[in-house]
Each structure stands twice: as C-alpha cells, then as structure tokens.
C-alpha positions in Angstrom: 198.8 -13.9 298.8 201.1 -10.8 298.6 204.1 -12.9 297.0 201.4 -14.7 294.5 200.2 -11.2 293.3 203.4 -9.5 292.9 204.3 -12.7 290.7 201.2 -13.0 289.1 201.3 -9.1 288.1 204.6 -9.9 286.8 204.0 -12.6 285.3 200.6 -11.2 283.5 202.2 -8.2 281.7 205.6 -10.5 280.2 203.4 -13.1 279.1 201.4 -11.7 276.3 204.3 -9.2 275.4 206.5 -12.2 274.4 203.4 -14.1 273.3 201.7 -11.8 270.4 205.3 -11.9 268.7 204.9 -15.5 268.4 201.4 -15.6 267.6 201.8 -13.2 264.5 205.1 -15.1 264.0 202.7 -18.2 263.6 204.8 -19.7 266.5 203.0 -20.3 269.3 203.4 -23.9 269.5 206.8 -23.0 270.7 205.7 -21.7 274.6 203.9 -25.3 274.9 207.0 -27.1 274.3 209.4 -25.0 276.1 206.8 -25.3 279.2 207.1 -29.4 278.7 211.1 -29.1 278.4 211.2 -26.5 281.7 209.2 -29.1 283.5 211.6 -31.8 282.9 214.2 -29.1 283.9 212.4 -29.1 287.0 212.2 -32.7 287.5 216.3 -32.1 286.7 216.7 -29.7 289.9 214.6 -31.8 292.2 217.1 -34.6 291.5 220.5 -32.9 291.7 219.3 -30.5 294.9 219.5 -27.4 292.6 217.0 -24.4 292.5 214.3 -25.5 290.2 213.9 -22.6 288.3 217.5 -22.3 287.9 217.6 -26.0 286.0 214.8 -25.5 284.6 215.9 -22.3 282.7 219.0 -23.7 281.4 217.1 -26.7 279.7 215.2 -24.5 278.1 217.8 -22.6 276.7 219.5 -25.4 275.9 216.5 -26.5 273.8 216.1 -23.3 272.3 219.8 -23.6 270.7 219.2 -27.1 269.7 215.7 -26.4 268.1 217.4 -23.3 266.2 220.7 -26.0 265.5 218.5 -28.7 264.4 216.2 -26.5 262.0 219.2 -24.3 260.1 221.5 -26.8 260.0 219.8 -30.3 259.5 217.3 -28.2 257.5 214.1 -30.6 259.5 210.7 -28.6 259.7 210.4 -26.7 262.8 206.9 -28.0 263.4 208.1 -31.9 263.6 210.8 -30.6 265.6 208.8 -28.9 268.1 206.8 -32.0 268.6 210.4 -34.0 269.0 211.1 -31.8 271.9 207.8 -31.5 273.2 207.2 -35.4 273.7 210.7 -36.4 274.1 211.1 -33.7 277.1 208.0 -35.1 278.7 209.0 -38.7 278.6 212.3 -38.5 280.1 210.5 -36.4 282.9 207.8 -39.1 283.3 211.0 -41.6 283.4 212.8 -39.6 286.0 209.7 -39.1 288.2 209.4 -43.0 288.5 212.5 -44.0 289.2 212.7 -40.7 292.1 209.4 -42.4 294.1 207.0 -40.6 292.4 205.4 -36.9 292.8 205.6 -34.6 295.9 203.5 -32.1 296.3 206.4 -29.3 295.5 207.0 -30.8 292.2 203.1 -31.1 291.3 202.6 -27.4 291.9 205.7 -26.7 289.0 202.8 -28.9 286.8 199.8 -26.8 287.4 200.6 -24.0 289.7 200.3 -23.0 293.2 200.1 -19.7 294.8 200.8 -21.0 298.3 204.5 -22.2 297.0 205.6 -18.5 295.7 208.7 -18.1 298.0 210.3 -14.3 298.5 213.5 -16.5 296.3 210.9 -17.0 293.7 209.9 -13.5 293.7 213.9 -12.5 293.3 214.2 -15.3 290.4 211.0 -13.7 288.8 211.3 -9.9 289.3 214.8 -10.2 287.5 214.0 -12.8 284.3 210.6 -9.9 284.0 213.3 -6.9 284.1 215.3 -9.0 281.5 212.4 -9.9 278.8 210.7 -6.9 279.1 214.1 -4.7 278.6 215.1 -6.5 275.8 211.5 -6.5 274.3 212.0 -2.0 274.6 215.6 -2.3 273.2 214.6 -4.5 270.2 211.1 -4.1 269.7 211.4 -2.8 265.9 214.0 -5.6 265.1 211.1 -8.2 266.3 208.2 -6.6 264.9 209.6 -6.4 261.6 210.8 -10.6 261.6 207.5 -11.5 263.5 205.6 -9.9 260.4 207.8 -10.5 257.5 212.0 -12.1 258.2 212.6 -11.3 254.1 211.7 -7.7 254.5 213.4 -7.3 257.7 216.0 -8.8 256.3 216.3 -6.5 253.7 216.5 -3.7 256.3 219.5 -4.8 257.8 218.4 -6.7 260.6 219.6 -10.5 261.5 215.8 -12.7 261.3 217.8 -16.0 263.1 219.8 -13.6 265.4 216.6 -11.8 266.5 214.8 -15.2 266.1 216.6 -16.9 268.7 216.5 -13.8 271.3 212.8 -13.8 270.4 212.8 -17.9 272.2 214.9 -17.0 275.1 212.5 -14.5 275.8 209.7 -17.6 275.5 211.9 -19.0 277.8 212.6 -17.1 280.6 208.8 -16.2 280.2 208.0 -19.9 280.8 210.6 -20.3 283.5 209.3 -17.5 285.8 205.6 -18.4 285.0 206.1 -22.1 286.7 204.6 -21.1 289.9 201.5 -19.4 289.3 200.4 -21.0 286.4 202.0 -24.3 285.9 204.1 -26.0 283.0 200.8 -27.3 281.4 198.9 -24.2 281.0 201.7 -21.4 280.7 201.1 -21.4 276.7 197.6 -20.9 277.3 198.2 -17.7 278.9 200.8 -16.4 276.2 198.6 -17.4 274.1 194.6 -16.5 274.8 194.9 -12.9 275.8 196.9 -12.1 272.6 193.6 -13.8 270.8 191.2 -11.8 272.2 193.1 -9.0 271.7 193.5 -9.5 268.1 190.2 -9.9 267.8 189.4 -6.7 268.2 191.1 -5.5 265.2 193.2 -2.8 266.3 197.0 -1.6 265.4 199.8 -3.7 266.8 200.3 -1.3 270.1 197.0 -1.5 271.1 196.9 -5.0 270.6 199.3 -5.6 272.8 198.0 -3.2 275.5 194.5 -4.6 275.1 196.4 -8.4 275.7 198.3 -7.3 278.9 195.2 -5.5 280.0 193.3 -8.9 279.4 196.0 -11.4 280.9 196.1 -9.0 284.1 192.6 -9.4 285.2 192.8 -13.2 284.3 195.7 -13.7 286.8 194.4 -11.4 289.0 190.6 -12.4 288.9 192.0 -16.1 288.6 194.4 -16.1 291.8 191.2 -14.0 293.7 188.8 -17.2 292.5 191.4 -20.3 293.1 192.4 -18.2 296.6 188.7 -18.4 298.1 187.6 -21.6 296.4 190.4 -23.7 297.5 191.0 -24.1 293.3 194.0 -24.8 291.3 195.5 -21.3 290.2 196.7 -22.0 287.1 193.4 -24.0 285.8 191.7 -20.8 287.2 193.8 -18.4 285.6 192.9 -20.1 282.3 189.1 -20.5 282.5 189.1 -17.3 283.5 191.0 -16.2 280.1 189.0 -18.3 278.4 185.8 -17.0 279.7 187.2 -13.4 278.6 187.6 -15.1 275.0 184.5 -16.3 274.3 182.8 -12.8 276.0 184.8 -11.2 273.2 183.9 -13.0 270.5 180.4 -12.2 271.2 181.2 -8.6 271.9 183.0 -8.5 268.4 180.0 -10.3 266.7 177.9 -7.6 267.2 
C-alpha cells in the first residue's frame, strides 16, 4: 500500500499536467492511443524477458516519431492516424498474446491496473520518468502554452510548434508509461483526461486550472486506491469512477 501510494501520488500530479495541454490542444485522443501502443509494448517485454516498462516506453516513443513522420511528411490527418496506431497496436498485442499461451495475471494488471504489483523497481522507473515530465513541463511551460492555444502565434514568437509538439507527446508518453501499474493501459487517458474537465469547468485562468485538475486527480487516485484496497476492487476502474463521480458532482455544482 506504501509503494501503490507513492506511485499513485506520482502519478496523480503528472497526469493532468501533461493532460490539460492536450485537451486545450484538442488532442486528447492521443493518451488513449499511446496507452494501446505501451500495452503492446508490454506484451513486447513479456516476450523478450525485458522490463516491461522499459519496452513499453520505447514503443511509444517510437510511435510518437512515426505519428509526427506520418502526419508532416505524408501530409495524412492526424485523427485517422491516431486511429491507425490505436487499432493496429492493439491487434498485434492481441496476436502476440495468443500465440504466448494467453494472459497471466502480471500482464492483466498492465491492462487495468493493480496496486498489489507496484514493485520498489517500479517505483525507481516511475519517480524518474515523473522528475523528467514535470521538469521539462517548468523549463518549457511558455513554449507549450503558447502552441497548445494557438501554433501560428507561437510561431510568430519564435518558438518551434512541431519541435515543442513532439516533446509535448513524449511527455504523453512517459506519462502513460509510468501510469501502467496503478491505473492500467485502458483507463490511463481517462485520468489525463477527466480531471482536466472538471477543472475547466469551473472557468478559471489556465494556472488555476491546472491546480484545480491535479487537486482533483489526487483525491481520485488516492480516494480510488483507498476504495479498490478495502473492497478487493480493480484500482484503475476505481480510480476512474471515482473521477467520474467528481465530474458529474461538478457539473452540478457549476449549474447552480
């Protein structure tokens, strides 16, 4: 329970930082395929013998430089290419499982999360991706603000929109990579995702946007991993619900 909160912590506070720069940047669809492609990483490191998390992050930055290839250069629309990955990832993965005998119960908690299978390696692999995304997100934060909001004015400033674009999806990606655990490939977007919503939907500046997500994705981890801990429940699923629960709560809340 102490390695699944220090992860979870970590992961709660990354998660919506990377996540409100793709929601404003209308690209959120991207953490859902990056979570399908880090899966089939996975599937990738079970095979070979390799750390997991290891394979699984460089398929996903593979993917990220062959998304950002295949869109500038073969000029096809990001969205249909997003879908490519998405479903093509998944597929080989299903393929691979088949032919490897099928799931075990190590590679089913990569698919939905486990807090019972946070090892002290899997802290390590997650404490240093966190110290990575969130370092980069301090060092660069005007250069992605001003491309998440508008790449023609930013690019009038001086700033690179597909330089800062791609360092925008490796964060995605290590994001992804070190949420695998707790949440689960199929519900990692969800998190980058739902908190940043509720946030936004209380109409505040960018700052406190973001401070109101993190403060919202914290007490859905750590409510969620509380719940799933003493009700024998998926984490991941719980984590979500839990965000979800928060959302709707909100909306109310902001009705009135």
């Amino acid at each position: 329970m102490i390695r699944a909160f220090i992860a979870g912590s970590v992961i709660a506070i990354i998660a919506p930082l990377v996540g409100i720069f793709l929601v404003v940047r209308r690209y959120a669809l991207i953490a859902d395929t990056l979570a399908h492609i880090t899966f089939f990483g996975v599937v990738v490191g079970f095979m070979s013998g390799l750390p997991p998390l290891l394979t699984a992050l460089g398929t996903s930055l593979a993917a990220v430089f062959g998304i950002e290839r295949l869109r500038t250069v073969q000029k096809l629309p990001s969205d249909s290419l997003l879908s490519l990955f998405l479903s093509g990832s998944l597929a080989i993965a299903t393929v691979l499982i088949s032919m490897h005998r099928g799931f075990n119960l190590n590679l089913f908690s990569f698919l939905f999360g486990s807090i019972t299978t946070v090892s002290h390696g899997d802290i390590i692999t997650i404490l240093v991706l966190a110290v990575f995304v969130i370092g980069v997100i301090i060092a660069f934060y005007k250069e992605l603000f001003f491309i998440s909001f508008n790449e023609d004015l930013a690019q009038a400033s001086g700033i690179r929109p597909r330089s800062f674009g791609i360092l925008l999806l490796v964060l995605a990606a290590c994001t992804v990579v070190v949420s695998l655990k707790i949440v689960g490939a199929l519900l990692i977007s969800a998190l980058m995702v739902i908190p940043v919503l509720t946030a936004i939907g209380y109409g505040r500046g960018f700052l406190s946007t973001t401070i109101l997500a993190v403060f919202f994705s914290l007490t859905s981890v750590i409510g969620g991993i509380f719940i799933s801990y003493f009700w024998g429940l998926s984490s991941g699923g719980t984590i979500v619900c839990l965000a979800l629960a928060i959302f709707v709560i909100s909306i109310f809340i902001n009705s009135k």
